[in-house]
N, C-alpha and C positions, 0 to 999 in steps of 0.2 A: 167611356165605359161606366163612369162612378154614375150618371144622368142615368143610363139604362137599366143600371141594378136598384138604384131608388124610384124607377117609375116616371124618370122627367123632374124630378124633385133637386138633389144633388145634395152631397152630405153635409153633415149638423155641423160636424166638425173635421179641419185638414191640419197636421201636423207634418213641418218642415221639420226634418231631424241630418240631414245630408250634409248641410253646413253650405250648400251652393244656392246663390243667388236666382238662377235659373230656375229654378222650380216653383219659386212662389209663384209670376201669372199662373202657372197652370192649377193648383193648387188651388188659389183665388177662383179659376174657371169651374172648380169642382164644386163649391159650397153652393146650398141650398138659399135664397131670400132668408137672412137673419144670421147665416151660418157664423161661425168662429173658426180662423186662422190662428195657430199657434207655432210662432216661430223659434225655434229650440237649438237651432244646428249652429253650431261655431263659425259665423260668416265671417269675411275676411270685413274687416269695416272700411275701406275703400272701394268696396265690392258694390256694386249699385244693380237694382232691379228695377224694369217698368212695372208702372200699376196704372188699371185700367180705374182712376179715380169715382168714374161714373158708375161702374159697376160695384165699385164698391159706398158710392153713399146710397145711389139707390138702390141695391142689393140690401141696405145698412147690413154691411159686415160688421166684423168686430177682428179688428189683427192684434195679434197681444206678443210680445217679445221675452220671450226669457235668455237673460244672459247671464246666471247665476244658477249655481246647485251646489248642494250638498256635498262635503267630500268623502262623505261613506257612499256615492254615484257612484264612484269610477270602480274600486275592484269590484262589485255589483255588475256592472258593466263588459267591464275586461273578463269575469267568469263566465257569462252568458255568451259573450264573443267565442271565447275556448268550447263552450259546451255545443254550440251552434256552425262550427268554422266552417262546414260542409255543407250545411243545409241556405245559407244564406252567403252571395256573393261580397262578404265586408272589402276583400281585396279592392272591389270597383269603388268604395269610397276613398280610396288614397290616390291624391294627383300624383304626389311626388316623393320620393323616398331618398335621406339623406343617410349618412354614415352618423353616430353620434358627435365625432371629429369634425363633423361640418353644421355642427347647428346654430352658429350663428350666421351661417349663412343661407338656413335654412329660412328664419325669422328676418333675414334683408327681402330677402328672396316673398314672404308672406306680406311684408309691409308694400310691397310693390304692384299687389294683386294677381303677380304671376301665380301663385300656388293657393289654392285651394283647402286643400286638405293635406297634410305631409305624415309620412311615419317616419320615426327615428330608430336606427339599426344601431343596436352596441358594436 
């Protein structure tokens, strides 16, 4: 769809925010010859993605990683979440949802690649 609304071109720029591995090829299949990947989303780090190498040297993309921000982000973040709860499905980014009483095995559980994305319930 991103190919037919820029004309066969494909976008400048694609932002991974999801935190899942799985998105990047497609993502990478969207950008335009030159475009920029910026990957944002809290990946699990034994989490692994294919990449299509050749498309991206002779595409010359540009993938950039950010694994760092600010900590005036997050209630930024968590307000927009509350102001928005309805209009955007946030619940489909949580694989798994622990009790706060089980958060260490919430983080056994993340180290193992099982869980994705977790919320923790007081």
């Amino acid at each position: 769809r991103v190919r037919e609304l820029t004309h066969g071109w494909g976008a400048d720029v694609c932002v991974e925010v999801v935190g899942s591995p799985a998105v990047i090829p497609e993502g990478i299949r969207m950008l335009k010859n030159g475009g920029r990947y910026l990957i944002m989303g809290s990946i699990n780090p034994k989490q692994t993605a294919p990449l299509e190498a050749g498309r991206i040297v002779f595409g010359r993309l540009t993938l950039v990683a950010l694994a760092t921000y600010e900590p005036w982000v997050i209630p930024q973040a968590l307000d927009f979440m509350r102001r928005n709860q309805t209009r955007y499905p946030f619940a489909q980014l949580i694989s798994h949802t622990f009790p706060l009483s089980e958060i260490n095995e919430a983080f056994r559980e993340a180290d193992t690649g099982a869980v994705i994305r977790a919320s923790l319930v007081p």
